[in-house]
C-alpha positions, 0 to 999 in steps of 0.5 A: 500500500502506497502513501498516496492510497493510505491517504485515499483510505483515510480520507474515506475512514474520516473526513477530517484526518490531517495527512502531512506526506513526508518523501525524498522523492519529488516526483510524487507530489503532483500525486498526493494532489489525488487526495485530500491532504494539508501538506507535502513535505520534501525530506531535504527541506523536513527541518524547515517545512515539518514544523510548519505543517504541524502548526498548521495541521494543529491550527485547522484541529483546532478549528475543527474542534470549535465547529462541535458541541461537547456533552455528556449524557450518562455515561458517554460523551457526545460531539455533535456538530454545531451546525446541526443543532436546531435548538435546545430545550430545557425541561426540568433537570434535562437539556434536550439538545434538538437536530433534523435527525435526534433529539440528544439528552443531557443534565448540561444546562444551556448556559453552560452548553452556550459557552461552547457555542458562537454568537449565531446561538442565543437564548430566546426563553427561559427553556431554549435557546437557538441556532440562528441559520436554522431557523425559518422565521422569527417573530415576536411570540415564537420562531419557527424551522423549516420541518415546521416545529416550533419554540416559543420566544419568552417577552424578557428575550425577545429584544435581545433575540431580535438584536442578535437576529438582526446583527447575524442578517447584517453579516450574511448580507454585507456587501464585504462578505459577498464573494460576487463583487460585481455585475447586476443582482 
């Protein structure tokens, strides 16, 4: 088995792997480009190079990490992928954590769950708060998702939720964050 197949096998075990290739020989480097890989290192150049890809490959799991939501519930810990989440709901002593797909459980409350979160999360209730880009419409008295379930927004929240609504609207459609800067829309 070559690197280069190695690769290709790991890019289907998983997705988020950060191969470094590491080879004496040149001629192999337009090859890895058959994969998905963070860097080619030249064995003569390894002394200069290597560090480099290590800080690179620390700083992309790094980022990765950030991208999930960490909890427990029982005895086994979860990682779920933030932009999966709908919404979470707290009912008495459980928070249930709500994607398209599954509901997950936990004893986590949501302002400790918030922590891990980006500011696209806010709390709209007492018992929920929000993933922004997932929702469908927002208004006063509940926001609602595409599969059409529904959480109610509590008064006391409401501006705050609509602030952090509008600010998410401002960024998404700021003309600096368009990658189309030219022609008629």
């Amino acid at each position: 088995l070559s690197g280069i197949d190695l690769a290709k096998h790991l890019n289907q075990l998983n997705r988020q792997c950060q191969i470094i290739f590491l080879s004496q020989y040149l001629e192999y480097a337009p090859d890895v480009y058959e994969t998905k890989h963070l860097y080619f290192v030249y064995k003569q150049k390894m002394k200069e190079y290597l560090p480099k890809a290590l800080h690179a490959a620390q700083k992309k799991l790094h980022a990765i990490q950030k991208q999930f939501l960490y909890f427990k519930s029982g005895k086994k810990k979860y990682q779920i992928s933030q932009n999966d989440i709908l919404y979470m709901e707290r009912i008495l002593t459980t928070t249930e954590i709500h994607t398209a797909t599954e509901v997950y459980t936990t004893r986590e409350q949501i302002p400790s769950l918030m922590e891990q979160l980006p500011s696209s999360f806010c709390r709209c209730h007492r018992s929920y708060a929000v993933n922004l880009h997932a929702i469908n419409t927002f208004t006063r008295m509940e926001i609602t998702f595409p599969d059409g379930q529904s959480v109610p927004v509590g008064r006391t929240y409401y501006e705050n939720a609509k602030k952090h609504f509008a600010k998410l609207a401002l960024e998404n459609h700021h003309p600096a964050n368009n990658s189309y800067h030219g022609g008629a829309s």
